[in-house]
Backbone as a printed PyTorch tensor [residue, N CA C, xyz], in Angstrom:
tensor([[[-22.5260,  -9.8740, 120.0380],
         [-21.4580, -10.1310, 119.1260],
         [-20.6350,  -8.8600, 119.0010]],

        [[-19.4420,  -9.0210, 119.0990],
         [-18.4340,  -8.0710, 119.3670],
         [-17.6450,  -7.5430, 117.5380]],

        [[-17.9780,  -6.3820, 117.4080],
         [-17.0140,  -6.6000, 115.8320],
         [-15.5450,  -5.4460, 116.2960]],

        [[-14.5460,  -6.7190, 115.9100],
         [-13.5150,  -6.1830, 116.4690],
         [-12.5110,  -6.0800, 114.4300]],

        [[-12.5440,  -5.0130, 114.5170],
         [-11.5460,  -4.1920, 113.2670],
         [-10.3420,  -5.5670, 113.0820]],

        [[ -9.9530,  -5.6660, 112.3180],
         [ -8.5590,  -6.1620, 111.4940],
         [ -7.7240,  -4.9540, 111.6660]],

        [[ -6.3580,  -5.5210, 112.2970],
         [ -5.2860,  -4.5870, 112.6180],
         [ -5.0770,  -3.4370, 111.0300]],

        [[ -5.4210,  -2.3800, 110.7600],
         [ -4.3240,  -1.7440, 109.6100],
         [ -3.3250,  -1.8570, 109.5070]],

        [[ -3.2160,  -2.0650, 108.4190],
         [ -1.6500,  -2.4550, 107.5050],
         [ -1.6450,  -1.6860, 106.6470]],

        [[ -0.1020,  -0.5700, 107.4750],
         [ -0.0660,   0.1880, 106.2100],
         [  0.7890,  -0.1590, 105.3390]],

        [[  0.7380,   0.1710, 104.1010],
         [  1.3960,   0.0830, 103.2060],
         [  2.9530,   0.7370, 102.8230]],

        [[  3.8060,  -0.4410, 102.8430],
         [  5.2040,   0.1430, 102.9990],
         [  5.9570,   0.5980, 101.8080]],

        [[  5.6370,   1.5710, 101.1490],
         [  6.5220,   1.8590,  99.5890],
         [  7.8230,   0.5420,  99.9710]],

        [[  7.8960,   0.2530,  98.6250],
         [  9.7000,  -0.3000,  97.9710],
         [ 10.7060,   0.2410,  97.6160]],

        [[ 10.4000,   1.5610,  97.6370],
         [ 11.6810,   2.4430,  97.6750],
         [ 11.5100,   3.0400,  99.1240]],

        [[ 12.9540,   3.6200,  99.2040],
         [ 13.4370,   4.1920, 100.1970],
         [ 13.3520,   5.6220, 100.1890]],

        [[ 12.9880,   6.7550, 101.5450],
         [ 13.0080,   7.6870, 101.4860],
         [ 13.6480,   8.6380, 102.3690]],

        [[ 13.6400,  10.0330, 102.5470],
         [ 15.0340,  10.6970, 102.8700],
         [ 15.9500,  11.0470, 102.2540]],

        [[ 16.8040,  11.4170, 103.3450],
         [ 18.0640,  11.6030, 102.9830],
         [ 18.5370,  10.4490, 102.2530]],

        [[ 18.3020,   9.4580, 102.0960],
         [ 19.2940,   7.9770, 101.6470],
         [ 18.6720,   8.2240,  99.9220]],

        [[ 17.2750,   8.6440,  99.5100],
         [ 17.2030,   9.1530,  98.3150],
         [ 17.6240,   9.8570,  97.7480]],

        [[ 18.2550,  10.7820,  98.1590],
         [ 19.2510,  11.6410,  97.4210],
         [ 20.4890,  10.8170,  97.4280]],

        [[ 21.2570,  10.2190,  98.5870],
         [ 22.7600,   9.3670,  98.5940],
         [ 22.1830,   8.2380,  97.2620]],

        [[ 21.3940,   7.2420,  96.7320],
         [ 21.0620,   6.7700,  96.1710],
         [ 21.0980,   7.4020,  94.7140]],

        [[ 20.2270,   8.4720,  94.5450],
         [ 20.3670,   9.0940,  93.0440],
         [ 21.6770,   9.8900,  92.4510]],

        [[ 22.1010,   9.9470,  93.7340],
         [ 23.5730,  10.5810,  93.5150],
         [ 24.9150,   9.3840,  92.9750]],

        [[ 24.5370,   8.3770,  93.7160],
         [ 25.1030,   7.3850,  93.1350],
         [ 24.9270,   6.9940,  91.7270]],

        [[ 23.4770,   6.8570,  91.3240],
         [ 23.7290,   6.3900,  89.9640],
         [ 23.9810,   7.6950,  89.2470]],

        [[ 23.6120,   8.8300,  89.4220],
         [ 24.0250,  10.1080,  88.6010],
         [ 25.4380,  10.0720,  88.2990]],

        [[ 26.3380,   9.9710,  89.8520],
         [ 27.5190,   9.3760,  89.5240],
         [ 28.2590,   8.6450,  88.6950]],

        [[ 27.7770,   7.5050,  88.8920],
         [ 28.0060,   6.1430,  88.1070],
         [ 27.7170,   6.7310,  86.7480]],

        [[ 26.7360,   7.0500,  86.2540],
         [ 26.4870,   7.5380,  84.9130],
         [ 27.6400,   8.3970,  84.5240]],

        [[ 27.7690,   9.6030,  85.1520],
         [ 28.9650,  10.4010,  84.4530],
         [ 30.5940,   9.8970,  84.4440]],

        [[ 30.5870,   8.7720,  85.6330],
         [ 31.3970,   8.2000,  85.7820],
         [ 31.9910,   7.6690,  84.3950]],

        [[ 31.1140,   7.2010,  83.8290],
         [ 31.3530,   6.0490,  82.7590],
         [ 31.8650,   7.0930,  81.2680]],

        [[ 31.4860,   8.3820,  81.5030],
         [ 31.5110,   9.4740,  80.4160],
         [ 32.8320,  10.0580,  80.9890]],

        [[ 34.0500,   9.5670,  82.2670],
         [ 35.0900,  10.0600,  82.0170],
         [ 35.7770,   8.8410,  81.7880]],

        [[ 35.4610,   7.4450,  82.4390],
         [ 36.0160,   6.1850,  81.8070],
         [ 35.9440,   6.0890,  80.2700]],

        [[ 35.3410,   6.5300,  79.6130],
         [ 35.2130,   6.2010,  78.1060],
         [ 36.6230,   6.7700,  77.3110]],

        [[ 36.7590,   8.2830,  77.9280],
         [ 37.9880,   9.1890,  76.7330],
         [ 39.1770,   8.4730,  77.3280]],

        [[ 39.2090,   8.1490,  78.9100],
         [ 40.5930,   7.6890,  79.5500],
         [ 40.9200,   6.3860,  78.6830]],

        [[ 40.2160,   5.5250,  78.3930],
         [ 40.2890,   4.3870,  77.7360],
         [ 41.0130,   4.0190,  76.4080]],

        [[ 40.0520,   5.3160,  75.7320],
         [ 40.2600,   5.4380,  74.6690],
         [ 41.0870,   6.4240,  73.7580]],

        [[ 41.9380,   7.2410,  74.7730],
         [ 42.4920,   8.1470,  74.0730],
         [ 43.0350,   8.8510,  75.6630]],

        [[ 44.4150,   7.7170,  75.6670],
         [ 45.2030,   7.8010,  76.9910],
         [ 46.4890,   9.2740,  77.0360]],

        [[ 46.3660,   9.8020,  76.3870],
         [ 47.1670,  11.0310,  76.3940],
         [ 45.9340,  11.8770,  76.2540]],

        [[ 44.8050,  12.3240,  76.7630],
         [ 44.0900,  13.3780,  77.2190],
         [ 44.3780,  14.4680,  77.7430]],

        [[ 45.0020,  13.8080,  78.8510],
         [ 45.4850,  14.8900,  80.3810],
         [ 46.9730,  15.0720,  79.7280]],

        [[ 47.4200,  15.3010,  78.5840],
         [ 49.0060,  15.6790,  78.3950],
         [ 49.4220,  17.3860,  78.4640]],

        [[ 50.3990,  17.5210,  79.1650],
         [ 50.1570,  18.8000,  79.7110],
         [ 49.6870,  19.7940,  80.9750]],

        [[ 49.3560,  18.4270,  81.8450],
         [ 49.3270,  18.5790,  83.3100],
         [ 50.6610,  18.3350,  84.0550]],

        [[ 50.8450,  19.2420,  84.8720],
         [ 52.0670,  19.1540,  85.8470],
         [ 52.2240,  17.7560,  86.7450]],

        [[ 53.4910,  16.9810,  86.3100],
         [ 53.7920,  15.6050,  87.1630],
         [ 53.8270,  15.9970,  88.3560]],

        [[ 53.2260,  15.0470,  89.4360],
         [ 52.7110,  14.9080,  90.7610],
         [ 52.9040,  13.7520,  91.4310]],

        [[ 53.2150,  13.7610,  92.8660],
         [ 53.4230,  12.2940,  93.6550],
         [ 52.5440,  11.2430,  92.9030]],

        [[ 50.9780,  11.6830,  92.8740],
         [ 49.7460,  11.0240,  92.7060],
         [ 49.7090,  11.1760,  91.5820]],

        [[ 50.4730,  10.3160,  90.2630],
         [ 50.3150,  10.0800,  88.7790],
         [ 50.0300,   9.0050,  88.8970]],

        [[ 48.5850,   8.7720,  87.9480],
         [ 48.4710,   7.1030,  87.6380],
         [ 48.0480,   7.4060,  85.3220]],

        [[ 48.8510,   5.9700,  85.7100],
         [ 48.1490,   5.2270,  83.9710],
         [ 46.9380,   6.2390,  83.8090]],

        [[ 46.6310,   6.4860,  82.6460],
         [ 45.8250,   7.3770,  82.3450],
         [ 44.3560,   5.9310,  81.9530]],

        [[ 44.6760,   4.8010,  81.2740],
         [ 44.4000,   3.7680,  80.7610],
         [ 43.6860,   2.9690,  82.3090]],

        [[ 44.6440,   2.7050,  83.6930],
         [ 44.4380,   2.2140,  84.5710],
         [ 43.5440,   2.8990,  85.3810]],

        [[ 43.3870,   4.4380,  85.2490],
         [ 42.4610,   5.3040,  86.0280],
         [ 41.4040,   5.1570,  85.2400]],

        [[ 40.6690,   5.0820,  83.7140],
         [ 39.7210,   5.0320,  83.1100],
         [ 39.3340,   3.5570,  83.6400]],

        [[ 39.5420,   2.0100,  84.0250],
         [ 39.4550,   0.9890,  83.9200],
         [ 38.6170,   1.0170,  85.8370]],

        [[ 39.5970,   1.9700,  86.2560],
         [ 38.9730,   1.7460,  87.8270],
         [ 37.5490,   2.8880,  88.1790]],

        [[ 37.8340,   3.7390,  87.1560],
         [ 36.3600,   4.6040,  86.8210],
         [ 35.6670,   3.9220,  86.5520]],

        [[ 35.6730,   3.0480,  85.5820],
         [ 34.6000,   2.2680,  85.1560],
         [ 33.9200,   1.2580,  85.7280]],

        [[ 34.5760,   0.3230,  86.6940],
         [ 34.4470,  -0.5810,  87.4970],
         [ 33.3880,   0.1370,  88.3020]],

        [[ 34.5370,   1.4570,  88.9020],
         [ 33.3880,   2.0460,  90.2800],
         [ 32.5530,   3.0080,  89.4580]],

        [[ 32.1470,   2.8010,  88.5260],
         [ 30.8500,   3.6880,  87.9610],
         [ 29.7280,   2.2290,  88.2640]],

        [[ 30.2850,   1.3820,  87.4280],
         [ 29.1450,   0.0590,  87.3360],
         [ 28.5870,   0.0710,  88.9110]],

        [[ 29.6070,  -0.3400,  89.6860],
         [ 29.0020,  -0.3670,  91.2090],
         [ 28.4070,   0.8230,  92.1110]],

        [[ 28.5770,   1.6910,  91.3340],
         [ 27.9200,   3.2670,  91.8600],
         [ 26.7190,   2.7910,  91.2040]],

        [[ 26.2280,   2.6500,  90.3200],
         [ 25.4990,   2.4390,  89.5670],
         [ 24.1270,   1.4950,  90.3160]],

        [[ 24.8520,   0.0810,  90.4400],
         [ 24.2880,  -0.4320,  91.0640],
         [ 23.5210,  -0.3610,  92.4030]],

        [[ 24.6320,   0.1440,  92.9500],
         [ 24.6540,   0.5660,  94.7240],
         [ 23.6250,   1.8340,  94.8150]],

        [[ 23.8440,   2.4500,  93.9200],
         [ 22.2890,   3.4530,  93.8200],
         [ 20.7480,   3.1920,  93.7710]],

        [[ 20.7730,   1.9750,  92.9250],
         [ 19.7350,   1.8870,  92.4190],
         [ 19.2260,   0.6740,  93.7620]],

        [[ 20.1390,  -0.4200,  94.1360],
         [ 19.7140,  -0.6500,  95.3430],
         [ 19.2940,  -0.0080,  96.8340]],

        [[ 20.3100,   1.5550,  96.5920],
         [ 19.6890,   2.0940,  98.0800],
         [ 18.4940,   2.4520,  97.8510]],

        [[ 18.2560,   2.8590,  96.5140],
         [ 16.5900,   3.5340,  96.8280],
         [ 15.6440,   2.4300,  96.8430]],

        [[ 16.1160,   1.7250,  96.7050],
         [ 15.2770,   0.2370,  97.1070],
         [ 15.1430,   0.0320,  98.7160]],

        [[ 16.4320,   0.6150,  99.3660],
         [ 16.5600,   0.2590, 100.9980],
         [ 17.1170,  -0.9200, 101.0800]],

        [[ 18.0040,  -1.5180, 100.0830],
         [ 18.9380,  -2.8270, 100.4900],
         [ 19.8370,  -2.5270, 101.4240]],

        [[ 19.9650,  -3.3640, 102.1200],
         [ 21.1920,  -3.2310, 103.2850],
         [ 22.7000,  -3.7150, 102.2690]],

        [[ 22.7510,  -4.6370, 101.7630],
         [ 23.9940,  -4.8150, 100.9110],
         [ 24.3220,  -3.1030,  99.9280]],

        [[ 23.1290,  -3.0050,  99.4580],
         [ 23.8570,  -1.8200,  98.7710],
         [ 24.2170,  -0.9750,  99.4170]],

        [[ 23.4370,  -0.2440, 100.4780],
         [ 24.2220,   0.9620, 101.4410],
         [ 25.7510,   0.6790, 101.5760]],

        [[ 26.0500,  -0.8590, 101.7470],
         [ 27.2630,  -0.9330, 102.2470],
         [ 28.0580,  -1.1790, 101.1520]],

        [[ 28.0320,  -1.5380,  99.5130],
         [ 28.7810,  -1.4230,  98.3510],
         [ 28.6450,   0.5430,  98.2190]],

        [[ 27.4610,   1.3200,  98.2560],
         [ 27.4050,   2.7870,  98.3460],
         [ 28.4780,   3.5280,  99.1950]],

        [[ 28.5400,   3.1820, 100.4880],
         [ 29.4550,   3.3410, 101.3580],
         [ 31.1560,   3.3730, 100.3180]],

        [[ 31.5530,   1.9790, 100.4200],
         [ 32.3480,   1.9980, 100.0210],
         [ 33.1600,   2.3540,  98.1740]],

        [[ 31.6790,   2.3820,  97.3710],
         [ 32.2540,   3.2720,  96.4050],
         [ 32.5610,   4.9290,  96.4220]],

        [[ 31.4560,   5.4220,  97.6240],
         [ 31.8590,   6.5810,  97.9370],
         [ 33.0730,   6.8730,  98.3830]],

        [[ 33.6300,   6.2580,  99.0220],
         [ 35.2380,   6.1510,  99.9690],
         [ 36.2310,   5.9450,  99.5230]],

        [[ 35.9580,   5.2920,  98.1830],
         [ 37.4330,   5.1860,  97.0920],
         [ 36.8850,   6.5370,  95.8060]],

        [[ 35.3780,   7.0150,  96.2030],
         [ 35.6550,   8.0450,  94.8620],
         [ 36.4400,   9.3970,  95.7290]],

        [[ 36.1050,   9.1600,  97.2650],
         [ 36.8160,  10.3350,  98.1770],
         [ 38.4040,   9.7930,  98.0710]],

        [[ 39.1160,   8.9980,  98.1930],
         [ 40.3390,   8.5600,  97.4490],
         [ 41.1330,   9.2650,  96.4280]],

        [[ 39.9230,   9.2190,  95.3250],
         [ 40.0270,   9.1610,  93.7680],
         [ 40.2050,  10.3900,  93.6450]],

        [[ 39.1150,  11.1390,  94.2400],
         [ 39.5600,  12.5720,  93.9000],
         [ 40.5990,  13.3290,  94.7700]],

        [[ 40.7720,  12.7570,  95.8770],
         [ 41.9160,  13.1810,  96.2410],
         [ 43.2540,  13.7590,  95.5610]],

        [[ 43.6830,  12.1640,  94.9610],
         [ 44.6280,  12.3310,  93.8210],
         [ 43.9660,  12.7570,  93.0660]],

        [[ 43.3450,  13.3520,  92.6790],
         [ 42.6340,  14.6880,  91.2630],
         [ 43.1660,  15.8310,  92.0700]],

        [[ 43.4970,  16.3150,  92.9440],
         [ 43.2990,  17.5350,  93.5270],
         [ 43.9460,  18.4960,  92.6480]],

        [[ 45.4490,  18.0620,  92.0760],
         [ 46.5900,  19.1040,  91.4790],
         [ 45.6380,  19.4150,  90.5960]],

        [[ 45.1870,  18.3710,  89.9540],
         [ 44.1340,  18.8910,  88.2990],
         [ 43.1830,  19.9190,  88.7410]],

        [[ 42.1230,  19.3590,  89.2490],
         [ 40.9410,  19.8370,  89.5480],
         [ 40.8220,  20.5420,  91.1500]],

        [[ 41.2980,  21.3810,  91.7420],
         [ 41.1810,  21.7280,  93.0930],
         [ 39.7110,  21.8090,  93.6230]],

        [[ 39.3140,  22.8260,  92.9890],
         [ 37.7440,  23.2880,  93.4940],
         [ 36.5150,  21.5340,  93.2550]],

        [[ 37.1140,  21.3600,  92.1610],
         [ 35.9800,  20.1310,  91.6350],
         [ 36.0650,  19.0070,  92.6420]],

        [[ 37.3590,  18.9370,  92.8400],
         [ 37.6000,  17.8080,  93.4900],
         [ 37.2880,  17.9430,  95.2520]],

        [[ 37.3460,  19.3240,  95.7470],
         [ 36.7130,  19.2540,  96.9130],
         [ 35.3200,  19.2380,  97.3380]],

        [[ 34.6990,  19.6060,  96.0220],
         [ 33.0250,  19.4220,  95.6380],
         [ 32.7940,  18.4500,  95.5900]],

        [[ 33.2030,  17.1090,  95.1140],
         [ 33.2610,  15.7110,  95.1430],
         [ 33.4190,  15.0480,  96.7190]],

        [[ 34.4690,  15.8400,  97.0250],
         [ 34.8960,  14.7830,  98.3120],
         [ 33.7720,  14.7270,  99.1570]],

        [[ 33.0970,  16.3300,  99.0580],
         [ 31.8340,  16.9250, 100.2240],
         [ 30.9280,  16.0690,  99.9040]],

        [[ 30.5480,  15.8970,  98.7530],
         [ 29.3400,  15.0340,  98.1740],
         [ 29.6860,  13.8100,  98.7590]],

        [[ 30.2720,  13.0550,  98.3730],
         [ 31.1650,  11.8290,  98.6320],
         [ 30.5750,  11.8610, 100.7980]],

        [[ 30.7200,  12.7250, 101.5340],
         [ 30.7080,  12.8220, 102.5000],
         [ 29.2490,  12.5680, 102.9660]],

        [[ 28.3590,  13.3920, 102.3760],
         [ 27.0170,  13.1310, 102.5920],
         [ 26.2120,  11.7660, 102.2320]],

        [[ 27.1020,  12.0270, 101.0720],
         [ 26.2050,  10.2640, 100.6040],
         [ 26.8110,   9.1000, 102.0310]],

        [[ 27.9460,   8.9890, 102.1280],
         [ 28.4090,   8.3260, 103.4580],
         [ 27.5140,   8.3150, 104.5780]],

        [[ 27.5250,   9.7050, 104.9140],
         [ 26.5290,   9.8490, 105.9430],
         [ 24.7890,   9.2210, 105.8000]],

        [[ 24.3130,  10.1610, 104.8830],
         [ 22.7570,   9.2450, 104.6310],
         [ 22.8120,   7.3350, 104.0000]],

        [[ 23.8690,   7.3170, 104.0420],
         [ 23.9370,   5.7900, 103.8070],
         [ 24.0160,   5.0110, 104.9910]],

        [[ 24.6610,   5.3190, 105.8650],
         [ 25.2620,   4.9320, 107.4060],
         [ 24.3240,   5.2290, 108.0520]],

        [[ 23.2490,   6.1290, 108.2400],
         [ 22.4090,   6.3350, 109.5130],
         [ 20.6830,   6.2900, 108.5940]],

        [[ 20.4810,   5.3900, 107.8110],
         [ 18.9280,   5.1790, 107.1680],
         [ 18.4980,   4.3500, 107.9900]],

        [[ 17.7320,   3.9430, 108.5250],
         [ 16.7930,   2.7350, 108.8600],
         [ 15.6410,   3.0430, 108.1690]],

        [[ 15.2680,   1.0790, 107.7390],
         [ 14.3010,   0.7500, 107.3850],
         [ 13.3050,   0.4940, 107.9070]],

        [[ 12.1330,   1.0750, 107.5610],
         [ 10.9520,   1.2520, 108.0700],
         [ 10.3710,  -0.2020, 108.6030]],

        [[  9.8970,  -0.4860, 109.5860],
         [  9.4560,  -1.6600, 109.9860],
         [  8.0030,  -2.0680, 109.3210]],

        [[  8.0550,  -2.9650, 108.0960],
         [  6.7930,  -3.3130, 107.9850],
         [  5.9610,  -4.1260, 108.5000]],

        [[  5.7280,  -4.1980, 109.5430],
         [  5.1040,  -4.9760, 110.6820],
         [  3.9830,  -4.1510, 111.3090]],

        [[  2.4780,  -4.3080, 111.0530],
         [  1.3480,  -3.9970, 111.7930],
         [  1.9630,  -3.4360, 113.2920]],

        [[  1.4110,  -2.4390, 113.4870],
         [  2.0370,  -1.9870, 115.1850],
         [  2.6190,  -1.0130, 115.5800]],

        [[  3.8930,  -1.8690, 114.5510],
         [  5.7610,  -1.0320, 114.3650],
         [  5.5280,   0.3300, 114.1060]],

        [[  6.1370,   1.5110, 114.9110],
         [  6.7510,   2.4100, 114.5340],
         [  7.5580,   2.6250, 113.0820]],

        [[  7.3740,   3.2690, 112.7850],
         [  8.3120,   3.4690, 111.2880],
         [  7.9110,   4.1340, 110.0020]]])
């Protein structure tokens, strides 16, 4: 009688790891502070009075409303990458790409901040775009 082992199965965490864990926590860190510059824009639309007019002027009211939107979905899109969802990488992706947008037009305000953003903004792109998920399949590499 032959005793032949049961294949090991390893055990595949539910979160995601790497580089895509940091693009992930950065997102909701994001999203969080996000929502702490959507709040004053909202609520008290002459803030920024006293900044030099620029090609790139928006509603002070309409920029707090689209902060907020892309905080919620930063938010989200974070908390799904460290999960390893394929939908969220690709809502992550693209909230990163309108906050590289966003701060663009920030630049006159904020120069230094806003190129600190864009860089960030860059990496999270990157570890979002090149993660693969670990194959949980007996055998599989991963």
């Amino acid at each position: 009688m032959s005793h032949q082992s049961a294949p090991t199965r390893q055990a595949v965490s539910p979160w995601a790891s790497g580089p895509i864990t940091f693009a992930g926590a950065m997102l909701v860190i994001t999203g969080v502070l996000q929502i702490f510059i959507a709040i004053p824009a909202l609520l008290y639309d002459k803030i920024y009075v006293g900044t030099a007019q620029y090609v790139f002027a928006f509603n002070l009211a309409a920029w707090g409303w689209i902060q907020l939107i892309t905080a919620i979905a930063a938010i989200g899109a974070g908390y799904g990458a460290l999960r390893g969802l394929a939908w969220a990488r690709i809502v992550g992706i693209a909230v990163a790409g309108i906050g590289m947008v966003a701060e663009f037009a920030f630049i006159p305000n904020f120069p230094l901040w806003s190129v600190l953003v864009i860089a960030i903004d860059v990496v999270i792109i990157w570890a979002l775009a090149t993660y693969q998920a670990p194959d949980a399949r007996p055998g599989r590499p991963g």
